[in-house]
C-alpha positions, -999 to +999 in steps of 0.1 A: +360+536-926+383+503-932+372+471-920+396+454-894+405+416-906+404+393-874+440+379-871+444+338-869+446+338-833+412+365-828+394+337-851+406+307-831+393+320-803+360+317-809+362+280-816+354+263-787+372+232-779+361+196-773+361+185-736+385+163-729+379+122-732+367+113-702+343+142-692+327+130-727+320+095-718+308+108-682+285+131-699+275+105-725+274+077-700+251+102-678+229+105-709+225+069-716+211+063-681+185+089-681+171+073-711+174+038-698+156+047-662+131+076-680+115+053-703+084+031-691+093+001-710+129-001-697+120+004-661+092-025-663+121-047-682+146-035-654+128-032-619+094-042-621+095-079-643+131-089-618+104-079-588+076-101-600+102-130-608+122-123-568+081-128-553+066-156-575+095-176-564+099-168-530+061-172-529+059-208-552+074-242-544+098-240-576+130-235-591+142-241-552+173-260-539+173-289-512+183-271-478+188-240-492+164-211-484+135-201-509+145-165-505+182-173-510+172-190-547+145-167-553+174-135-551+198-153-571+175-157-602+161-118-595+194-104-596+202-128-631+171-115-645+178-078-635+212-082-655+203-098-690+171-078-684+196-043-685+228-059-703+210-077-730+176-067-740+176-029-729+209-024-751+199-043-773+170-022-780+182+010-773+214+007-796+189-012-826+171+023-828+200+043-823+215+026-857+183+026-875+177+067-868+213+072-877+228+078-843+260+058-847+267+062-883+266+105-865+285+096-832+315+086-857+320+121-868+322+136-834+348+135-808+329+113-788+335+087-815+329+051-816+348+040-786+335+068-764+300+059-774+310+021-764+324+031-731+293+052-721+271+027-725+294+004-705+293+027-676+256+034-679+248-003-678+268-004-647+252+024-629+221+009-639+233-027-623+238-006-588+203+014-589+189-021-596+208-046-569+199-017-543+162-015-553+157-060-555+182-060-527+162-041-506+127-061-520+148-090-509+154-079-473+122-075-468+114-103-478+138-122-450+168-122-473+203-123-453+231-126-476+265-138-467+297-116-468+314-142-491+289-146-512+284-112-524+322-107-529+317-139-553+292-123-568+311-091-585+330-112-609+300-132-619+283-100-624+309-084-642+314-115-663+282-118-671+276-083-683+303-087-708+288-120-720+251-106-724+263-069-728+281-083-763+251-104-772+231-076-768+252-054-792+256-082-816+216-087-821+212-046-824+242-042-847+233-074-871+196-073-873+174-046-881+157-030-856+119-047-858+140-077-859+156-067-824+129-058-807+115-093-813+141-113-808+159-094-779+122-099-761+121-134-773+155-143-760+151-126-725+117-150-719+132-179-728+171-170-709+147-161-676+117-188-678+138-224-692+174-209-700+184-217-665+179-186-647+148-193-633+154-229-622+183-247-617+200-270-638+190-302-614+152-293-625+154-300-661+156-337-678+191-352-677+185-352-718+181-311-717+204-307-690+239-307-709+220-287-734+211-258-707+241-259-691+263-244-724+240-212-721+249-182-709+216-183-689+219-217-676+262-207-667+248-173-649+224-188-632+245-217-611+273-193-609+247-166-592+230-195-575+269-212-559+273-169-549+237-164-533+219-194-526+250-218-512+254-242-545+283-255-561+303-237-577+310-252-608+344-248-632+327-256-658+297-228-660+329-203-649+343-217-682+314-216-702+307-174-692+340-168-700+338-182-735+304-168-742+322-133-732+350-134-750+334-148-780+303-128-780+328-094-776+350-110-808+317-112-828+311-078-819+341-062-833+338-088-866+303-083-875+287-051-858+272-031-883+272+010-876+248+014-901+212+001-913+219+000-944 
């Protein structure tokens, strides 16, 4: 009996074909964010350490403004924590293992591919920001907050801004360190942005000698730009400026020094 040979096209057909671009990031992006809200540590950095910050200040006489409510500047140093808590310390983490267990040097070879990777953890982050202002923002209603139209329409640019700025820091510390390294100084960084970088308390509370010094960190520029959204302050030019350059110069250091592999 002779053996049929399967014809080009009858062997092609079993090759299945990679889903088209965007149904890979959605699936990808999908992935990230089950990771990000199904691991303990993530959700305490996420949800429950932006909680504890939204009712120790609504609860203690600091980090307030004259004539504005407590809840008002209590909600805009949550929601900054809740971000550099997600954008910066989470990715940083999560990517820092992902390079050290070989994850990116293997996402290269697949259609995903680098930038598909890249945008799914964009988009995760962001779904991540929602679940997050709709869990505090709830915490903060409760609490007596009533936010003004305006300011939360002020409040998506900062937000987005802000992501790219400690988004890219994040990527830079998990793509230039190794990953012991990350997990110390992502968690270092994040204490010190939240408890004296400025997001906690507003630039008027520190010394006039640390002020200037406070005020040229991303913390200390996301915290008066969430506080001018949220809480009724200034808004100042200068902290806009001073996102902006830590955005665009921490996403340019990305694409100069980011490492895809631990070795």
């Amino acid at each position: 009996m002779s053996t049929r040979t399967p014809t080009p096209h009858a062997a092609d057909s079993h090759i299945t074909a990679p889903a088209p671009p965007l149904r890979r990031i959605l699936s990808h992006a999908a992935l990230e964010a089950r990771i990000l809200l199904t691991n303990g540590e993530q959700i305490l950095v996420a949800i429950v350490m932006p909680a504890l910050v939204l009712i120790g200040l609504r609860v203690l006489p600091v980090g307030r403004l004259d004539g504005v409510a407590p809840i008002d500047t209590a909600m805009a140093a949550t929601l900054s924590t809740a971000l550099v808590s997600t954008s910066f310390t989470s990715q940083a983490i999560q990517t820092g293992f992902d390079r050290r267990n070989g994850v990116l040097r293997w996402v290269a070879t697949t259609p995903l591919g680098r930038d598909g990777y890249l945008a799914g953890k964009i988009l995760a982050t962001l779904g991540v920001h929602v679940l997050q202002i709709l869990v505090l923002g709830l915490l903060g209603l409760a609490l007596g907050w009533r936010p003004e139209p305006t300011g939360l329409v002020l409040l998506v640019p900062v937000w987005i801004l802000g992501t790219v700025a400690f988004g890219s820091l994040g990527m830079l510390v998990a793509g230039t360190l190794r990953t012991e390294a990350v997990l110390a100084v992502s968690n270092l960084l994040f204490l010190l942005f939240v408890s004296v970088g400025g997001i906690a308390f507003p630039l008027v509370s520190y010394p006039r000698i640390l002020r200037g010094l406070v005020d040229l960190l991303p913390s200390g520029a996301l915290g008066e730009l969430m506080r001018a959204s949220l809480a009724g302050g200034p808004f100042l030019l200068g902290s806009f400026l001073v996102l902006l350059v830590w955005a665009v110069g921490g996403v340019l250091a990305v694409m100069r020094w980011f490492r895809w592999t631990d070795s």
